[in-house]
N, C-alpha and C positions, 0 to 999 in steps of 0.2 A: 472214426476219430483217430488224429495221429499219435503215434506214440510219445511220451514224452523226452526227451531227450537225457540221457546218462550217460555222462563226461565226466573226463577227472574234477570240470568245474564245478557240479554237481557234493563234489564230497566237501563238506566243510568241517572246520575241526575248532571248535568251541573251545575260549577261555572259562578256568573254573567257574567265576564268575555268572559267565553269558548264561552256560548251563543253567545255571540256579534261577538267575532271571527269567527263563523263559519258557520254565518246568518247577517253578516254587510250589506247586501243590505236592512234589516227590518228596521234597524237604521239608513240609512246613502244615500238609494237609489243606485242609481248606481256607481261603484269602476272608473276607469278609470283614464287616467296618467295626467291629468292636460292639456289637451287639449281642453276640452272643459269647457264650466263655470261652468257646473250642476253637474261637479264630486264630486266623495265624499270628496277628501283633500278641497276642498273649505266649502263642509258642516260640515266639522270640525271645522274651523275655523268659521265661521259663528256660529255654538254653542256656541264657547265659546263668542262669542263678544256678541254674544245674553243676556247670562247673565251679561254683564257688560251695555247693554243700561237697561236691568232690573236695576239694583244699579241706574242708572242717570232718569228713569221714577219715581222714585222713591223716589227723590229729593238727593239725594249722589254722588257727584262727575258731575263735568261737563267737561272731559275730558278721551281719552281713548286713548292709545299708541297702536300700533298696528305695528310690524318688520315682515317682510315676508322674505323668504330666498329661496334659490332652494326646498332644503330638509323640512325649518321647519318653525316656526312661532311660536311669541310669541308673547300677549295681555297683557297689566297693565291698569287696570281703579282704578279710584279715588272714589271709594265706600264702601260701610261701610266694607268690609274685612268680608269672612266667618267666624263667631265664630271660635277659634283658636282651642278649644276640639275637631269640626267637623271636622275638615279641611281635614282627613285622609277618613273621613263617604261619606262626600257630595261627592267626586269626585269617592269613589271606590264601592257604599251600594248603590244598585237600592233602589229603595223607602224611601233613602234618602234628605230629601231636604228642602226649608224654600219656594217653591213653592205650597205645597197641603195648609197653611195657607193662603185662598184668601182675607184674610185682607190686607198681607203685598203684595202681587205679583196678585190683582184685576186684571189685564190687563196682565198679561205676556206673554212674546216671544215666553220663551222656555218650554220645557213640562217636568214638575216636576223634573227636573236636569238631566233625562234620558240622555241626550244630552252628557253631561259632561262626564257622565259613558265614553258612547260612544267613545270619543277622547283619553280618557285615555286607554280603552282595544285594539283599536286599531294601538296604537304608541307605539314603541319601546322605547322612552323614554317620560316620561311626567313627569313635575315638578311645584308643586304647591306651590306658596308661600302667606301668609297671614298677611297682616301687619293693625295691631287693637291696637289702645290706645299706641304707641311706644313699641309694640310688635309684635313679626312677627314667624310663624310655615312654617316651608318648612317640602315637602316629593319627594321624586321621586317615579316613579314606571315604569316599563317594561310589556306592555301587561297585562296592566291592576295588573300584581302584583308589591305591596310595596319591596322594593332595598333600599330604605335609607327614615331613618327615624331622621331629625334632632330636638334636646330641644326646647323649646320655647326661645327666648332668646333677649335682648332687638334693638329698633330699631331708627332711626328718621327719615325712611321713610315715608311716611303721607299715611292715612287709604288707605286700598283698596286691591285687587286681583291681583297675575300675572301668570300667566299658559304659559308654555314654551312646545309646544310639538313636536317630528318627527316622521312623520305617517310609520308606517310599511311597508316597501318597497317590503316583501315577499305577502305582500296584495295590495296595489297600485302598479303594477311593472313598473319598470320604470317613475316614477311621478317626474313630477314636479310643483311646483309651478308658476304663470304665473303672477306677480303683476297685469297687466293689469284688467284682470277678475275679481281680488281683487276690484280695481278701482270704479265698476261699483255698487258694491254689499254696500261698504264705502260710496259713493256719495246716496246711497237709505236710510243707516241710518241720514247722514244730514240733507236731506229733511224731514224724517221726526220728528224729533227732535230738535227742534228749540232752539236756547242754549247749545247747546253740541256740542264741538269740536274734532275730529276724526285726528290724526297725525298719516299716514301708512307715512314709511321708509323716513320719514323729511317734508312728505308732509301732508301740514293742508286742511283737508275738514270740513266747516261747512255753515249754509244753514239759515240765518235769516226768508226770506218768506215761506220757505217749500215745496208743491206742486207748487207751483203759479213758483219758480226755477225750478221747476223739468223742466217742460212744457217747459219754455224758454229758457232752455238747450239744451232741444231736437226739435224745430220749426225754421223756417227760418223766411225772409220776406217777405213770399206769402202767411202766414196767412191772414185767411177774417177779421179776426178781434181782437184784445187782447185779452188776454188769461182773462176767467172770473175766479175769486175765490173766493171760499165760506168756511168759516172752524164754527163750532159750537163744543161745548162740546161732544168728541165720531167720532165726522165725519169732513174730510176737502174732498173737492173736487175739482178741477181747468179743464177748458176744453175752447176749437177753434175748428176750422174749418180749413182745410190747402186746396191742392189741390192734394196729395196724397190718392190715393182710397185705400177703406179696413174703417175697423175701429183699430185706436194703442190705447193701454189701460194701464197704473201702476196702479194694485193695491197692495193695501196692507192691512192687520189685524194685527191688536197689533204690528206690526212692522215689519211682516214677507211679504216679496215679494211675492205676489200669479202669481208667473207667468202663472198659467192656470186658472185662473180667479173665479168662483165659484157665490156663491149666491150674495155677495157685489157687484160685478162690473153686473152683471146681473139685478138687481135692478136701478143699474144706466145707463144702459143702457134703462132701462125702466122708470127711471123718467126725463131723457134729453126728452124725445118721450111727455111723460105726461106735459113735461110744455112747448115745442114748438105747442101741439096741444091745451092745453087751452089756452097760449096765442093769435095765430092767430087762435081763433078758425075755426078749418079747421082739417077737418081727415086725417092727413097726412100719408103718408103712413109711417113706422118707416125706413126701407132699407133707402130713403130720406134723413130723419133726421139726420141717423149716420152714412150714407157714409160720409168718408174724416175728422173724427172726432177725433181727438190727449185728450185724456181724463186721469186723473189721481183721484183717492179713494182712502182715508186709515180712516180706521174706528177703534176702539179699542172698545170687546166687551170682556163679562167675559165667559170665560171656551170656547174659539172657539171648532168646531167640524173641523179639519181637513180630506182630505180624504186618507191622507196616510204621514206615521211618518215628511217628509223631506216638509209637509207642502206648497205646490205649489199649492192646489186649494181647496178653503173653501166651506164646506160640513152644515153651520149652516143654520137652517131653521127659528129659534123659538128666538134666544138670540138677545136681544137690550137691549140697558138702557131704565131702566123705565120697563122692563117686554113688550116691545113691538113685535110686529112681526117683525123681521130685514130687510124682502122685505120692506114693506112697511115702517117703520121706513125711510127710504133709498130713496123709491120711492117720496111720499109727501115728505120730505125735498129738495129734488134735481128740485122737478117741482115746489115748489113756491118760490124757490131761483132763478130760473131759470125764472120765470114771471115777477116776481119783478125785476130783473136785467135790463131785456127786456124795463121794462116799464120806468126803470132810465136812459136805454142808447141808443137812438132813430137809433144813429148809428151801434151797434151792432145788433140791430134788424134787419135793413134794409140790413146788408151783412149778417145774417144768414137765411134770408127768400130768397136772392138772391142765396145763397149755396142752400141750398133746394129744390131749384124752377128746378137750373142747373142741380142736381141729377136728379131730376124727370124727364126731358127733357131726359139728356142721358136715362134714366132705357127703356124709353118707345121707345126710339131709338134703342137700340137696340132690345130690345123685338119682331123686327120686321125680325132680323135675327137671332133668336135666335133657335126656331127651324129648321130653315135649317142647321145650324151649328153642331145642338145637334144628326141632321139623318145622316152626311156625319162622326161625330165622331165615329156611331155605327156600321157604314160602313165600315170605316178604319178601326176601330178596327177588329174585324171578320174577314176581308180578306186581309191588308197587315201585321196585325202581328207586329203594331207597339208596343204593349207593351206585352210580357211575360210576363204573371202576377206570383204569387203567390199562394199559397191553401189559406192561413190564412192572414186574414185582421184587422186593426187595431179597427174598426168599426163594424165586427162579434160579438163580445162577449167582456165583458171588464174580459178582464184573462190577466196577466203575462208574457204569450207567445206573445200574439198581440201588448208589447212596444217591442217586438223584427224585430216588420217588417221594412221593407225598398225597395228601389227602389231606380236602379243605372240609372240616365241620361247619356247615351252614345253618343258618334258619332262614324257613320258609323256602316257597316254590320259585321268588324272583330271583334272590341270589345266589341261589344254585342254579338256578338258568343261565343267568347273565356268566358263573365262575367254567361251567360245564363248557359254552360256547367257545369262552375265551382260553381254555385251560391247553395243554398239551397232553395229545390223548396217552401218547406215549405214558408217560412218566404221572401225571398228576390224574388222581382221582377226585371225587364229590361225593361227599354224603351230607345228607339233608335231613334237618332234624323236624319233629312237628312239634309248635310248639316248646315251651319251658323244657325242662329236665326238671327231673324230680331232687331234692335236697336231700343228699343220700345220706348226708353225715351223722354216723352214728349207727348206721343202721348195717345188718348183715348181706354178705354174699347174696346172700337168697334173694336180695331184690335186683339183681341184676338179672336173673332168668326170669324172675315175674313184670319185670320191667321191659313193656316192647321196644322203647326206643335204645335204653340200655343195652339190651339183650342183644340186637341187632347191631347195634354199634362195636361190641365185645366181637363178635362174628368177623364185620367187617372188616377189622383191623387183625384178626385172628391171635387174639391174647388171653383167648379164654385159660391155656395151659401156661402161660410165662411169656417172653418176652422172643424164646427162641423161635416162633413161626411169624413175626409183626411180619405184617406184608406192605411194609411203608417205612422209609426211612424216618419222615416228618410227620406229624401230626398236628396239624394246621388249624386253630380254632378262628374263624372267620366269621363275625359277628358285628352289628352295628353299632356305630361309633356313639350311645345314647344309654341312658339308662337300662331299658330291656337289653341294649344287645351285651352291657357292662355284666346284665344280673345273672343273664346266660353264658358267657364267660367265666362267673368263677362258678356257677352250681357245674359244668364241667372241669374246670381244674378240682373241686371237690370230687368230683365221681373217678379220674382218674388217681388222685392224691390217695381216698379211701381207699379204695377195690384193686389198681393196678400202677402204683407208688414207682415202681421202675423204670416204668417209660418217661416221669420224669427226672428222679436220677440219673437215667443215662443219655438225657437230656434229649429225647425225642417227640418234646412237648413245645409247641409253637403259637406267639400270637401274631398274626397277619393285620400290620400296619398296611390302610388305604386313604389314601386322602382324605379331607375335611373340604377341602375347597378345590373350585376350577375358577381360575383367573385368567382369561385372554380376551382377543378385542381379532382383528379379521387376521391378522399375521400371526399371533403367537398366543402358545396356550401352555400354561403351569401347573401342574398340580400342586398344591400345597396341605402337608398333614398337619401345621397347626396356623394358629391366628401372627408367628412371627413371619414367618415364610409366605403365608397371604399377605403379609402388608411389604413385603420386601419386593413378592413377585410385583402387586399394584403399583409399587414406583418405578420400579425396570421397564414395566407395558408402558404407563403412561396414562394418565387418563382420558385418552380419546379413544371412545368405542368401547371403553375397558365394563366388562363384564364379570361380576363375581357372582359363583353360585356356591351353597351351601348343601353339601350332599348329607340327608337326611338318614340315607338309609344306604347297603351295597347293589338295592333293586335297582337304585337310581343312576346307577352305574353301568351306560354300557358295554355289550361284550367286546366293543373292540378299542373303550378305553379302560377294563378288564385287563386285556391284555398286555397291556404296557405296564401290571402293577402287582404280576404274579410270573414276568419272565424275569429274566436275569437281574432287573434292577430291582426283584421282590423287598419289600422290609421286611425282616423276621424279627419278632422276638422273643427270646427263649424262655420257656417257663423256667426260673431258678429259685431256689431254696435260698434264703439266708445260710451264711455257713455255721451259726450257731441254732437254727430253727430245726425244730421237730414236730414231726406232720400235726400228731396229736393237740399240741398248745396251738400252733396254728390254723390250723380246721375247726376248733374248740371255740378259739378267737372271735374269726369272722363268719362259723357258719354255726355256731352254737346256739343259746339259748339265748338272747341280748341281753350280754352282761354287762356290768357296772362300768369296766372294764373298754367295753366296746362302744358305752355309750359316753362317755367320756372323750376318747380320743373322736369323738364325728364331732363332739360340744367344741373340743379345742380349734376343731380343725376347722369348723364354720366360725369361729370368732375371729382367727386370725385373718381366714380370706375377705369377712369382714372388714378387717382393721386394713390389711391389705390395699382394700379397693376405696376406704375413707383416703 
């Protein structure tokens, strides 16, 4: 084969712009339509609000507007307003910014206005207005290029910023905005900004306690004990005890949500351990200590090391105030806040040494059936073939390709036939359930080892110890679109919510959206996933030849129209928490005993559909 050719014409040289366009995953992490949280329209917006909690850490302005729309979104804060000559710089000139000065932005959000670039090169329109000393500079721009350039001109708007933008649909396809997931992200800058009030679409979010909120937003009342809270100059922390297994975690740096945790909450992790073992002095075991443990951090340090642009998991090793080591900085404050508490609240002591004691008791209870469990999973595995695996694992190597794995939970032997066929052997695994799942709720650990399809499925995914060996990025619950495939879908988000609660905090829980319908006639064939999009596609066919079918089950699906609905145009959607829910009320809720409570809202909700369809 010939070689390729390499000329000077060969070298091209990229506007900031193009760059971002045609590499937005660098900037922005993953694209996707607003179905799940972590997409990129929500990290757009999150930039920009970014630099408006900068203006309010800052002492300028204690209020921030915040309008969400299908399409678009727009932010107004009440802070000092970009100098008016910049205004055109800052948002359009990489290495433009008033963040490399770390006088003025010590602590900052966002990374040297990079971010900003970012929303502006990829929305079709963006609109920036700047209102300073009763003067205000607007500009628009499209893809990142300047469209309208208006005078300065005067104003009696009060100081501050407001950035109007709508993301590019030929890059998000099909997106939409989800206020919801907005919700969650708003409710994090409250807590932790104490004084600053946050108004998304009429609705006012603000958080006088902080962390010490957070916790009691998300806990029931089967906490062992009040939520403790500690905040000092740089660090606040808040943590309990529930009776939910796992360890849940918020943290945060300079304001940004590390939903994959990093060296700050790893430290605290290690100074809860440090100050229930000087306290009672007793070497306890840590698993112990921080099983069932609802914990929240947010530390503000100068220059964080991130480990990747969209800022989800903190990479600093070395940075504290004062020039100290940030583990340890972290570790001794957490364990002699945490002794001293101890020693003020006689009570608190006595139910977390009782949490403790009860961990320890289970650990060692099971430990008894643990490898019988561990030989009959290595067993099944190998010869009933309960999981098709994959080549490439998420846990091999940390590369790019490995945040592309997955693993579809099926039922029965057709639809994992028909997903195994059609799947990519690379990247996407199968495991096949038999049968229900068991209704774990309420029940202990111990039924996971004596549970064969449990048991195996713990194995498969490898999370028997935490979350640090998952051999999947996604975990895919695939199920039929009917009653049974409904009832088996939540008795497994119950079995991961109970027993292994992290994977979907860090949101590694998925439902796999398949069609309801196939609509075509000899030329042309639609899939349609509900009854609006079947009758859209049935007027676009036509009714001649036009064939509609109702797919009953994923058996009836086959593998090589499978495969058109687990590659790139997959629908996912993400198992998510309300941002005020705790596992407890809600597992309580809908998988509890049938309560008053539960029966009620199914009473409402069949009269309405009812009155609905009168």
């Amino acid at each position: 084969m010939a070689a390729a050719k390499y000329t000077e014409d060969s070298i091209r040289t990229l506007e900031w712009n193009e760059h971002i366009r045609e590499r937005p995953g660098m900037y922005i992490g993953k694209l996707g339509d607003g179905n799940s949280p972590d997409d990129g329209i929500y990290v757009l917006v999150k930039e920009i609000i970014d630099n408006s909690i900068d203006e309010f850490v800052m002492g300028a302005g204690k209020q921030i507007i915040i309008d969400i729309e299908d399409h678009s979104a727009r932010v107004r804060d009440y802070g000092r307003g970009i100098p008016l000559g910049k205004v055109i710089d800052c948002v359009s000139k990489i290495n433009t910014g008033g963040k490399y000065d770390s006088e003025a932005f010590q602590k900052s959000v966002g990374l040297n206005g990079v971010g900003t670039k970012a929303v502006n090169a990829l929305s079709t329109k963006f609109i920036v207005k700047s209102f300073r000393d009763g003067r205000v500079k607007e500009a628009e721009f499209s893809k990142g290029k300047l469209v309208r350039e208006e005078r300065e001109k005067n104003t009696t708007e009060k100081n501050g910023t407001e950035i109007y933008f709508e993301p590019d649909a030929s890059i998000f396809k099909n997106f939409r905005f989800l206020p919801g997931y907005m919700e969650e992200k708003v409710w994090n800058y409250a807590y932790l900004n104490n004084g600053l009030s946050l108004v998304m679409n009429g609705k006012t979010y603000n958080s006088p306690n902080g962390l010490l909120d957070l916790l009691q937003n998300h806990v029931d009342d089967s906490i062992r004990y009040p939520v403790a809270h500690f905040k000092a100059n740089d660090i606040e922390v808040a943590f309990t005890h529930g009776n939910q297994y796992g360890e849940h975690y918020y943290s945060f740096v300079n304001g940004q949500h590390t939903t994959q945790g990093g060296t700050h909450q790893q430290a605290f992790r290690e100074g809860i351990v440090k100050g229930a073992r000087d306290h009672f002095k007793k070497d306890l075991d840590p698993a112990d200590v921080r099983n069932c443990i609802i914990g929240a951090i947010s530390v503000r340090i100068q220059e964080p090391v991130f480990e990747s642009q969209t800022k989800t998991k903190l990479g600093s090793t070395t940075v504290a105030p004062g020039g100290a080591q940030l583990r340890t900085w972290i570790v001794d404050y957490v364990a002699s806040q945490l002794d001293n508490y101890l020693h003020k609240n006689p009570e608190t002591e006595k139910a977390l040494l009782n949490r403790i004691t009860q961990n320890e008791r289970e650990r060692k209870e099971i430990a008894g059936i643990k490898k019988l469990a561990n030989d009959r999973a290595k067993k099944a595995n190998l010869h009933n073939r309960k999981l098709r695996d994959c080549k490439i694992h998420l846990t091999d190597a940390k590369n790019a390709l490995n945040r592309e794995t997955m693993i579809f939970i099926t039922e029965g032997d057709s639809a994992s036939g028909s997903i195994t066929k059609a799947r990519n052997v690379q990247t996407q695994a199968v495991f096949s359930l038999r049968g229900k799942p068991l209704n774990s709720f309420g029940m202990t650990k111990k039924v996971v080892y004596e549970n064969e399809e449990f048991n195996l499925l713990q194995h498969a995914l490898d999370i028997e110890n935490g979350l640090e060996n998952l051999r999947y990025d996604k975990v895919i619950i695939a199920t039929d679109a009917d009653v049974d495939g409904m009832h088996i879908r939540l008795l497994l988000m119950t079995f991961f919510l109970q027993f292994f609660p992290e994977l979907v905090e860090q949101k590694h829980l998925f439902i796999l959206q398949t069609p309801l319908f196939r609509v075509r006639n000899k030329q042309v064939t639609k899939y349609c996933y509900d009854e609006t999009e079947r009758d859209r596609a049935a007027k676009e066919i036509g009714k001649t030849g036009l064939e509609i079918t109702r797919f009953k089950g994923l058996g009836e699906i086959s593998p090589e129209e499978f495969g058109q609905f687990i590659g790139e145009d997959m629908r996912l959607e993400t198992v998510v928490l309300p941002p005020d829910a705790s596992f407890g009320k809600m597992l309580a809720y809908y998988m509890g005993n049938n309560t008053p409570q539960r029966q009620d809202h199914i009473v409402q909700n069949l009269r309405a559909e009812a009155v609905e369809e009168l």
